[in-house]
N, C-alpha and C positions, 0 to 999 in steps of 0.2 A: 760586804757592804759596798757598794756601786756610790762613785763621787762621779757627779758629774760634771762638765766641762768648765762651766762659770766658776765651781767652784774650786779649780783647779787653777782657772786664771786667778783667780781674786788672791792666792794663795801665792801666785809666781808673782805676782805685780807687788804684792805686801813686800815679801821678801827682796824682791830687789829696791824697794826703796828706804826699806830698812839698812840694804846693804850701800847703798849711794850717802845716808844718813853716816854709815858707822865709817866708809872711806875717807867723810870732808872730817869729820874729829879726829880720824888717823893725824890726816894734813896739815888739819888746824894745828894738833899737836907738832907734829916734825916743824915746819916755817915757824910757829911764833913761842914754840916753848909753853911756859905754864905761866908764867907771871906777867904778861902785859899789857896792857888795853887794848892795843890793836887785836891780839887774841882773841879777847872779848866780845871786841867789835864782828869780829869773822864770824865767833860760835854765834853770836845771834843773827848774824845775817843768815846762818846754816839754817839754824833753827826756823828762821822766816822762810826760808827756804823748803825744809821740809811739809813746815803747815800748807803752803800753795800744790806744793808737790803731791802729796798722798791722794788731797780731794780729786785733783784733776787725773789722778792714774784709778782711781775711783770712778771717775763719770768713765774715762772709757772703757773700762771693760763692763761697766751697766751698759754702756752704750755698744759695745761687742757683744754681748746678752739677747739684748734690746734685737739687735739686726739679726741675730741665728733665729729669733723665737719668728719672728715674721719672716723668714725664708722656709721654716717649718709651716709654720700654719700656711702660708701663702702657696706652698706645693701640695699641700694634699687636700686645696678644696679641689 
């Protein structure tokens, strides 16, 4: 079974923002413990954080995609 490249990024870009998601809950945990507002306040800024983040590691690798497919088609007219 033959994967090819996009889907391999799409695969390395999930994965690391999965893993920048599960570092700031490390964090959040160590600084503010389990019981305090400000805690609170941080997991959902995380949380705001990762929903901006995914989309936009998203557009770029369509848009990494986007540029390989037109430097193919573009070399072999």
């Amino acid at each position: 079974m033959e994967v090819d490249r996009a889907t391999i990024a799409q695969v390395i870009v999930s994965v690391i923002g999965v893993s920048v998601f599960v570092a700031g809950l490390v964090v959040i945990t160590d600084i503010y413990g389990a019981d305090t507002a400000d805690g609170g306040w941080a997991l959902v800024g995380l949380i705001v954080l990762f929903i901006i983040l995914m989309p936009m590691l998203g557009f770029l690798v369509e848009r990494m995609k986007d540029d390989e497919d037109e430097s193919t088609n573009g070399s072999s007219s």
